[in-house]
Steps between C-alpha positions, in 0.01 A plus 500: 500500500550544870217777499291291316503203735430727782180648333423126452537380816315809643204425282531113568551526881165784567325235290581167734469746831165646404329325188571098543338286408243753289590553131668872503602744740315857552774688564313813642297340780774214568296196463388285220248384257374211251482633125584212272342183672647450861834359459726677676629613135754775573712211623455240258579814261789605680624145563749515203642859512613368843728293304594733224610726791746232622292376816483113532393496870171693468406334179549133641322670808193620319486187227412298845235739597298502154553099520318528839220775445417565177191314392307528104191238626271882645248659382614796355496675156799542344615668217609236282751765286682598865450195673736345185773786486553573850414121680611281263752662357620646814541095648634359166771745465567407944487148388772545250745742702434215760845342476682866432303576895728166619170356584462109535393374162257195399668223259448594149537913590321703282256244404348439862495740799243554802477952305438353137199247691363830616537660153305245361244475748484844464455537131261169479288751700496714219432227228127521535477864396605367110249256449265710273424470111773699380795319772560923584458511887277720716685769699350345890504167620383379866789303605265263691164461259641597171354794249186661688186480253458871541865558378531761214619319164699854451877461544855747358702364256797461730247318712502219219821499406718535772580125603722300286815609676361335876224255355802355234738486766325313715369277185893404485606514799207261615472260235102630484436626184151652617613840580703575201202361311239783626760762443536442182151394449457898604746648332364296144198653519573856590751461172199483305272746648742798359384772246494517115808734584685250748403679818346358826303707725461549847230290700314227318207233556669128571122363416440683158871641444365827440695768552334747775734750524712560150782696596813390363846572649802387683362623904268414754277170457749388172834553603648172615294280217806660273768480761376127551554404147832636444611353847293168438681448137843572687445235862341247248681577153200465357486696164118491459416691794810765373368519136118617688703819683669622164156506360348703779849748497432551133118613514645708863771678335316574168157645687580576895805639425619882512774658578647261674197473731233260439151620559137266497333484196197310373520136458305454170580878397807581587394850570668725819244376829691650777868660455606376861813378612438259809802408766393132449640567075833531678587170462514530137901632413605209708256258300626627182900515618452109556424464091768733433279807400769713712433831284166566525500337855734772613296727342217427664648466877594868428182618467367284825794606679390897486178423621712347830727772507178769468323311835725318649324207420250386204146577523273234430357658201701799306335719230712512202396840298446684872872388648293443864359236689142417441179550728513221787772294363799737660572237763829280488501176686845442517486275123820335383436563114738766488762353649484171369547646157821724635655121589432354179669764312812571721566109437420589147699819421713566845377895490529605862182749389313165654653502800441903527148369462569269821597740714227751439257237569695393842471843555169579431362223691690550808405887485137437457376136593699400817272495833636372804271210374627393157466669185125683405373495147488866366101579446587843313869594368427822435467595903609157619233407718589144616240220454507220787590220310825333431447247195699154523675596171628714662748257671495243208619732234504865539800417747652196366520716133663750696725312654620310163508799284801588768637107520590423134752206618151380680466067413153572367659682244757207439757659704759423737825354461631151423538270810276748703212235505212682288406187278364202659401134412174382524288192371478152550916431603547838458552485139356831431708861484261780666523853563769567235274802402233614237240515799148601388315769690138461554273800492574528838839481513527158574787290332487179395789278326438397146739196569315383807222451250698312216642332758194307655348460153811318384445272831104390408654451171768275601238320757289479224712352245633245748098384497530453173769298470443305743145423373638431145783233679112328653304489179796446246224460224355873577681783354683719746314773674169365384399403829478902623550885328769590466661786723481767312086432424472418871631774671375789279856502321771588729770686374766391208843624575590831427681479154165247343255655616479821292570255200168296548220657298165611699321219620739246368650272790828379587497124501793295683601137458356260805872569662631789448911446622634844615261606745439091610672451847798237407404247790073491335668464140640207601240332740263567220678372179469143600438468851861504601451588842234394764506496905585074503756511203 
């Protein structure tokens, strides 16, 4: 781990010297350019693995710098798919690791904070982008003027559904239901838009939800629609969105399927369109090890793996029946895929062939990326010609994989010992456990803490139900609650706990009496019931 914090810090340091305050570092020339929108967005990307790599001081240290300079209201066009992963995500997750970073908190910590204010703003940026017909979003937005009216309708299928994990948190961690609304809006109707044969292909029309490009598979321009509804049904416990992935794994393993590889076929067809493997696909054994599919996931990491172990590195695109990279796709920008999948299944199965895996990519990287600048995308593995970019996932979770595929005590992975301080209380009175584990990665490596969501739902809830009782104590004659929705309506139904929820039937909602004890504070039960207590008594 010590070599893997030094790789970070060379990477993060060359990037602050010689790149700050542009978006990424070009780690040939030493200086730095704006890719992604002009947001200094290696360090809001890189703002968490500072923490997951044990250093408080920098993180509080470069929390109060975004707080300072980083501002949405420009006029810029952003990519509304990597302005969500990397921004919002990438200040959500620093918003909940707040308290681990020993930073001063706001009352009612993880439900307020001056990071999750600039993941909203940021994200309410976004919101224009999915007001069309359909509610699926375009892929640009102009942060200051909205969706230009030249903007191409045409946007990938990860570009639709790749928001429930940030747009949900924020939903619940808020109390404003809006962005878990459009997410799901999104996600609805890209649910219906699949084939005869259950397959969804690759770029589509948000206007006329034609499909434009009918590729099916599990890489590039789909890939984290399926990781998103796997993780989404596991941060929300929300079966429906669950029940929608096994449908897509059945139609994926019955026609893209071969060997253990899984190759793009026709959406409507199902017929062979390109037997490719693409780096991006990596993600996929470590997708599947999280439902338990360990056999075939193994399997499959195999066959990735000797692609890594025939470059040193995956090539973006790899030709199947040849065994050899494929014309202008031989270039390896340092992706995470690989590696991400090695730490899911070393949790999973404890086979040191994963951390074998590590190495050779610490290795490789170190051998043929380092500059005295940082760390240079590979343009062609077979020569390894060096490209002069270094891509902010780079820091957010090519390293940070890395470094917890080698930490398996790490607290993101529930770790550490008891007494050693790796839970934490949060909420109004601090009636809320946090951190005790089960963190969510975004698609960019971002975690966020399922119970930091149930958490501030359960608090609207409880503010909510206090309304109502104390409206039904006013207008005895009204029946209680009448006077407002109840919670769950209002705030796009937050969470049950974990043991109900799965119970519930789709769609069907849990309903709570006006006061519901256990989860009442003891001192509002009482003031409530009655009036016992007030400032004069």
């Amino acid at each position: 781990t010590e070599r893997i914090k030094s790789m970070f810090y060379h990477a993060y340091n060359s990037y602050l010297d010689n790149a700050f305050p542009y978006d990424e570092l070009r780690p040939l020339t030493c200086d730095g350019q704006d890719t992604w929108g002009s947001f200094s967005l290696t360090l809001i990307d890189a703002l968490d693995t500072l923490l997951v790599l044990g250093n408080q001081t920098e993180f509080q240290r470069v929390a109060s710098i975004l707080q300072d300079t980083v501002d949405f209201d420009i006029d810029v066009n952003a990519s509304v798919f990597e302005t969500n992963i990397r921004v919002v995500g990438g200040l959500l997750s620093a918003h909940l690791l707040a308290g681990r970073a020993g930073m001063e908190l706001e009352p009612g910590w993880p439900c307020s904070g001056p990071l999750l204010r600039m993941a909203a703003e940021a994200a309410r940026r976004l919101i224009p982008a999915f007001q069309t017909p359909t509610g699926m979003p375009y892929g640009t937005v102009n942060l200051l003027h909205g969706v230009s009216p030249t903007e191409t309708p045409v946007t990938c299928t990860a570009g639709v559904g790749t928001f429930i994990l940030e747009f949900a948190t924020l939903s619940r961690l808020t109390g404003d239901p809006t962005f878990e609304d459009v997410a799901r809006r999104a996600l609805t109707a890209l649910w219906k838009t699949r084939s005869d044969i259950g397959l969804v292909g690759n770029h589509i029309d948000v206007l006329s939800k034609k499909w434009v490009a009918q590729d099916a598979g599990i890489g590039a321009g789909v890939d984290s629609y399926f990781e998103y509804l796997v993780k989404g049904a596991i941060l929300l416990q929300d079966e429906e969105l669950l029940n929608m992935f096994h449908a897509y794994d059945a139609a994926i393993q019955n026609y893209t399927r071969f060997d253990d590889w899984y190759l793009w076929v026709q959406m409507h067809k199902g017929t062979v369109s390109m037997p490719i493997f693409q780096s991006l696909e990596a993600f996929w054994p470590g997708l599947q090890s999280l439902l338990g599919n360990l056999d075939s996931a193994v399997r499959t990491f195999q066959n990735y793996y000797s692609v890594w172990r025939q470059f040193g590195g995956l090539p973006e695109f790899y030709s199947i029946p040849q065994g050899y990279t494929v014309d202008k796709r031989e270039g390896y920008p340092l992706r995470p895929e690989l590696i991400e999948s090695a730490m899911y299944l070393f949790r999973a199965t404890g086979d040191h062939t994963y951390l074998q895996l590590g190495l050779d990519a610490l290795e490789s990287i170190e051998k043929v990326s380092r500059t005295p600048c940082g760390y240079a995308s590979v343009k062609d593995l077979r020569d390894h010609q060096l490209d002069n970019r270094m891509e902010s996932f780079f820091l957010a979770e090519t390293i940070k994989y890395l470094y917890l595929l080698f930490d398996p005590t790490h607290f993101l992975h529930g770790g550490g010992m008891e007494g050693d301080g790796s839970w934490e209380e949060g909420g109004e009175g601090g009636q809320c456990v946090l951190g005790a584990g089960g963190f969510i990665f975004n698609t960019e490596a971002h975690p966020l803490d399922p119970a930091a969501l149930y958490c501030c739902s359960r608090h609207s809830k409880e503010r909510q139900e206090l309304r109502d009782a104390l409206l039904s104590l006013s207008h005895p004659k009204k029946k209680a609650g009448s006077q407002s929705k109840p919670a769950d309506e209002r705030a796009g139904e937050p969470p049950q706990s974990q043991s109900e929820s799965i119970a519930l039937k789709p769609g069907e909602k849990k309903t709570l009496p006006t006061l519901s004890c256990p989860v009442q504070p003891f001192s509002a039960r009482l003031s409530v019931l009655g009036q016992v207590f007030s400032d004069n008594s």
